[in-house]
N, C-alpha and C positions, 0 to 999 in steps of 0.2 A: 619545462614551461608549458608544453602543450598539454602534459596531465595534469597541470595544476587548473589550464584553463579547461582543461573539460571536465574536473571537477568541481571547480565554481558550476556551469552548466548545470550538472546535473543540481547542485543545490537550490539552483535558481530556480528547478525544472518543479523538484520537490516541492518548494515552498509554493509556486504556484499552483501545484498540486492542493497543498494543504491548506489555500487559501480561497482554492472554489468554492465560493458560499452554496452550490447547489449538496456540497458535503457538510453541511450546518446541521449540526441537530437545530431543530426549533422549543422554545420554552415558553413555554404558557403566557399569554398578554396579559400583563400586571403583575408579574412575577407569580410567586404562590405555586401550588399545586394544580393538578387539571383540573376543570370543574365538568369533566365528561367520561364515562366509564368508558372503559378500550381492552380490546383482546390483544393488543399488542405494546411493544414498549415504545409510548410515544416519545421519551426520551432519546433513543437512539433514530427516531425515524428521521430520514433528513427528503429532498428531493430529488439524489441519487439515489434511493433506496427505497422510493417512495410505493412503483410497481411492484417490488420484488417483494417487499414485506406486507402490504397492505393487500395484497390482491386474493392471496391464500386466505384469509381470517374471511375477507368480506365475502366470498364464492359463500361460504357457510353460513351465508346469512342471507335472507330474502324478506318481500313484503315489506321495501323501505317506502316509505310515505310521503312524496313528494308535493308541499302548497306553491301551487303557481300565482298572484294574485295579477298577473299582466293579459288583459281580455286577448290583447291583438296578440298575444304571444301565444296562447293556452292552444289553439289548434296544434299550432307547430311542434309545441316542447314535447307535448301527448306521443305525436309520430317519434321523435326522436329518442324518448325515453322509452318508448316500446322495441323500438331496435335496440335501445344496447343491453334493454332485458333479455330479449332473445342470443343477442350474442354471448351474454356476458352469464347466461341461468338465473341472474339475480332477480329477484319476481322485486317489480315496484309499481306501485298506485300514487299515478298522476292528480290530481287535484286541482280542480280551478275554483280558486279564491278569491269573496272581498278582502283587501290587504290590513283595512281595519278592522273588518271583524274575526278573520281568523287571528288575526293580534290581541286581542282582547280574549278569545278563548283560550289561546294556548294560557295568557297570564292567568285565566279563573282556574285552569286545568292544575297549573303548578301548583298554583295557593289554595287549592282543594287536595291536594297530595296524590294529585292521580295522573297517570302515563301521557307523556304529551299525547297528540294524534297527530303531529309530523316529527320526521328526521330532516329535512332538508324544506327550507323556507325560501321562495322566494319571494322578496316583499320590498312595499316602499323603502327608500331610504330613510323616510323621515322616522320609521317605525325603528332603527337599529337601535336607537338610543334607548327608547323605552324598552323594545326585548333585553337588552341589555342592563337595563335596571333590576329588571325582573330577574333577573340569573339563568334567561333562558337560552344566549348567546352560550355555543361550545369556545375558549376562550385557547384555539387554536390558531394561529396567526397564516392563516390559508393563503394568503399570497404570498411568502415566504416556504411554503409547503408544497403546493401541487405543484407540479412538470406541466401542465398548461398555462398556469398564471406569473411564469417565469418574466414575463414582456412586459406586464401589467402599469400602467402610466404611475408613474409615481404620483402624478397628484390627485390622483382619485384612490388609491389602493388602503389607503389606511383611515380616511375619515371618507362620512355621510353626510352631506351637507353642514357640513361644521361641525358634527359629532366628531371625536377623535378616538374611533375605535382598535387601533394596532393592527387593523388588517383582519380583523374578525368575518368579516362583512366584505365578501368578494367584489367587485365591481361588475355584474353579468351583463347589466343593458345600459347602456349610455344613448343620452336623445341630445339632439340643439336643438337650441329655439334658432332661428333664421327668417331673413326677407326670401319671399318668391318672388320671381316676375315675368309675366306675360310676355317674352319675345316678338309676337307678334307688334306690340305696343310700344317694347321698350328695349330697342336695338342693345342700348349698352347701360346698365343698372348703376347707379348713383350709388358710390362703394365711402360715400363719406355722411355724416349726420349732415352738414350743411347742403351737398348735393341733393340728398334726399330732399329737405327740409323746398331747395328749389326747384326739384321736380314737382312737388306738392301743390308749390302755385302756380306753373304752370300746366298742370291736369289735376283742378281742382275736384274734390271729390273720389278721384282714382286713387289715392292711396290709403289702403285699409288696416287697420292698426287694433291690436284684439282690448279689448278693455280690460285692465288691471284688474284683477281679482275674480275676474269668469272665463281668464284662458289663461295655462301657464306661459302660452306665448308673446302673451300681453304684458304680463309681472315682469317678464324673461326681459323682453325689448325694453320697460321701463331699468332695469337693474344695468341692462348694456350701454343706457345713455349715461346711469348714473356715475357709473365707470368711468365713462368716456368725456366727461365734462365735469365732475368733481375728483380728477388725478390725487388730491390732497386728502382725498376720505376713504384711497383705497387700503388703507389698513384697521381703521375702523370699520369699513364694510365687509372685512374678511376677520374682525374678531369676535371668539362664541362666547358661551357661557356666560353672556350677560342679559337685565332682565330687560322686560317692559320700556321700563323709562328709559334707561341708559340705549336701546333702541329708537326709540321713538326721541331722545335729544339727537343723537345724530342722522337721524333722516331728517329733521330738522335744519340743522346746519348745514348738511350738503343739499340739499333738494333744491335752494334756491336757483340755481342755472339750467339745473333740469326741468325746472316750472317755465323758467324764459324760453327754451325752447318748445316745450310743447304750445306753450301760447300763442307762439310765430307760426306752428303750425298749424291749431288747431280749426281757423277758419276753413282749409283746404284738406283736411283729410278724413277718413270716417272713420268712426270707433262701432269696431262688431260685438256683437254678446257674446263670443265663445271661439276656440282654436278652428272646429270644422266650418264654423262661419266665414272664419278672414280665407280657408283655403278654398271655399265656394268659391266667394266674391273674386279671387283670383280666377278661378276655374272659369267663369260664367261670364267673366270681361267687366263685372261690375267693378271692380278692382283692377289695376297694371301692376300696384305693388302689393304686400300683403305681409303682416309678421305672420307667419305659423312656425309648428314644429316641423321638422325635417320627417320626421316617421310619419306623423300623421300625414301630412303631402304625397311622400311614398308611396304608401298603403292605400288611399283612396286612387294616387295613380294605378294603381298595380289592377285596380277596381273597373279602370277605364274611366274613372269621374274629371280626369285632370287631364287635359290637353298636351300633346308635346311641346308644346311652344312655352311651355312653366317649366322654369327652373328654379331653384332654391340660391342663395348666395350669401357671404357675410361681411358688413362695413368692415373697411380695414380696421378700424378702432378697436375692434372684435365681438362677440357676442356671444352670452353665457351659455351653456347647454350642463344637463344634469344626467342624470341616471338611478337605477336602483341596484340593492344588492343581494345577494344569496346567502345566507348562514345555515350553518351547522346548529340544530336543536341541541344546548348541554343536558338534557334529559333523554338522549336519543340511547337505545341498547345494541343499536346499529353503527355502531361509528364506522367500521373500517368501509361498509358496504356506501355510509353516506358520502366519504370523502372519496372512495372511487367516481359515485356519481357526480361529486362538484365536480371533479378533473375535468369526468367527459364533458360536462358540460359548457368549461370556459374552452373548450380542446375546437381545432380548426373547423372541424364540420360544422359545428352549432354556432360557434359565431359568424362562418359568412352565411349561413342557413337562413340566418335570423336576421343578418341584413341584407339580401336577397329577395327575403320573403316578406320584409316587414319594416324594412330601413333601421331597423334595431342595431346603431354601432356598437363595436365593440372596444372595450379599453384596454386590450391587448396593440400597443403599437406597433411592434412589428411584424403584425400579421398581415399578409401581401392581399390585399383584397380585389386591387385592378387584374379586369377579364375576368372576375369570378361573377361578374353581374352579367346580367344579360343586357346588351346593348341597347334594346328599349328600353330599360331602365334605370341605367347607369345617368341619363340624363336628371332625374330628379333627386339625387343625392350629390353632396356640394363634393366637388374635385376634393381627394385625400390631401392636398397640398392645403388648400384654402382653409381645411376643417381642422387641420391642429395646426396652422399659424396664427388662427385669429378664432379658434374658443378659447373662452374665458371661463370656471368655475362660480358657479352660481354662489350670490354672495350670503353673508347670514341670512337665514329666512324671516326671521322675526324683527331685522333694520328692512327687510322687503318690506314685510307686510305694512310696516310702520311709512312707510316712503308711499306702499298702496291708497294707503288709507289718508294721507296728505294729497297725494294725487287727485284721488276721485272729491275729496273739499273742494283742491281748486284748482280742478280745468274742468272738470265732467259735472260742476253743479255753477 
């Protein structure tokens, strides 16, 4: 009996063996053939084997072309990527890029028949779709692949703002939109839309709210009430591939309670022209509360422009935060060297580096971040508990704009 049972055992042992998806070959996103040339067999390559085959081809290749298109990021990425060329021999040229116009050359470059000028993009998200038309996406499933993006949040790993890319398109930077608030002012922050809504009246003027369509933190905080007060439209507000109108009827349909609320509040609060606006007005006492982005707040703390007594936080109800993504160029003659360089870069160092330096989260969840900040600073980034209980995925863009654009008709005219 006991060798029957430690036969089962070992079968059990096996098949969990043979069931490690890090021993997955990976297959091409949308079936088909690769659409990127490779010194190796990407067929057999999986994430257990990921180092050991990929590392030898890419040593033989240098001079990979990295587009950064993130301003607050391009210092940093520059240091980082020079160290792992020096570690690693592989020669690579950093680049800091507009994200829309290095987007548009790479496509004139294809559809001229000529050599991209990057291997490794990192770019808007809203950009995946179009590189992606273009057949300029390597149609490698990179988060199923690398040993750094093993963690990777499920619900941002395979689509870009409603795009639904199979994982093409890494997740590198994730940002929230969030409220700050002045401690000095406001002992304990109003964590519901109604609380808000009567801290407003009673410190009228103090709360500073960014204007829909001149700060993403403004679009941001309108798409989080729209959430949080049309429950019946969250699955229209999360469906893509629809046009114009069929956007613009359902912002339509839901915006009515989100208009009542802004109108309740609109006697008592202020609307700023822009993201570094609402985090002045926080900064400067002209504001107690303030929508901004979490990195922007950060980063001008980091500056010394932002007082300690600002913290960042989010209504229970929750609020949307986004990000951008990294790909692989399918016209790249570099692959093995490119996809070493994605690893490093979703890999431990570069992700707390970049929210350290820059409040840049990362979409890797179980990457341990507390004590990796430095104690002055860990106060203007929102407690790790509070930031994946209550973000929320930014909803279609094109029901935003549509919702913006009924917005600014009626409260802001």
């Amino acid at each position: 009996m006991r060798r029957l049972c430690g036969l089962c055992a070992m079968l059990v042992i096996g098949l969990v063996v043979v069931l490690d998806p890090s021993a997955w070959a990976v297959n091409p996103v949308g079936g088909g053939g690769y659409n990127v040339q490779a010194h190796i067999d990407l067929r057999g390559l999986t994430r257990a084997n990921f180092d050991a085959v990929v590392t030898p081809a890419a040593k033989a290749q240098s001079n990979v072309v990295f587009y950064d298109f993130a301003d607050t990021l391009c210092e940093l990425l520059a240091k980082e990527v020079d160290e792992w060329s020096r570690s690693t021999g592989i020669g690579v040229k950093h680049v800091c890029v507009d994200g829309d116009v290095a987007t548009q050359q790479l496509i004139a470059e294809k559809q001229a028949g000529k050599p991209a000028s990057a291997d490794v993009f990192f770019l808007p998200n809203n950009n995946v779709r179009l590189m992606t038309g273009a057949g300029l996406v390597a149609n490698l499933p990179l988060v199923d692949l690398l040993p750094n993006a093993r963690d990777v949040d499920a619900a941002v790993a395979r689509e870009s703002r409603g795009y639904l890319h199979g994982g093409t398109a890494l997740p590198f930077h994730r940002n929230q939109t969030s409220l700050a608030f002045n401690g000095q002012f406001v002992p304990t922050p109003p964590e519901t839309l109604d609380a808000l809504a009567g801290f407003a009246k009673g410190h009228s003027g103090k709360v500073a709210i960014t204007t829909p369509g001149r700060g993403g933190s403004g679009s941001g905080f309108l798409e989080s009430v729209l959430l949080a007060l049309a429950p019946q439209c969250r699955k229209d507000l999360y469906t893509y591939g629809i046009s114009n109108a069929q956007a613009a009827d359902i912002a339509a349909r839901c915006m009515p309670p989100v208009l009542a609320y802004f109108q309740k509040i609109k006697p008592n609060v202020t609307f700023t022209n822009g993201n570094e606006a609402s985090v002045q007005a926080v900064a400067n006492n002209t504001a107690y509360i303030a929508t901004v982005w979490e990195d922007d707040l950060y980063t001008l703390a980091s500056k010394g422009l932002v007082p300690p007594s600002v913290h960042p936080f989010l209504l229970k109800s929750g609020q949307v935060g986004d990000g951008d993504g990294m790909i692989i160029l399918s016209t790249t003659s570099k692959l093995e060297a490119s996809l070493l360089l994605a690893n490093f870069l979703m890999g431990d160092k570069v992700q707390i580096d970049k929210l350290e330096q820059t409040g840049s989260r990362t979409a890797r969840i179980d990457l341990k971040t507390r004590g990796q900040i430095p104690a002055t600073m860990a106060p203007f980034l929102l407690p790790d508990a509070m930031y994946h209980e209550r973000t929320e995925t930014r909803i279609n863009g094109v029901v935003s704009d549509a919702a913006v654009k009924i917005f600014v008709q009626q409260i802001l005219r």
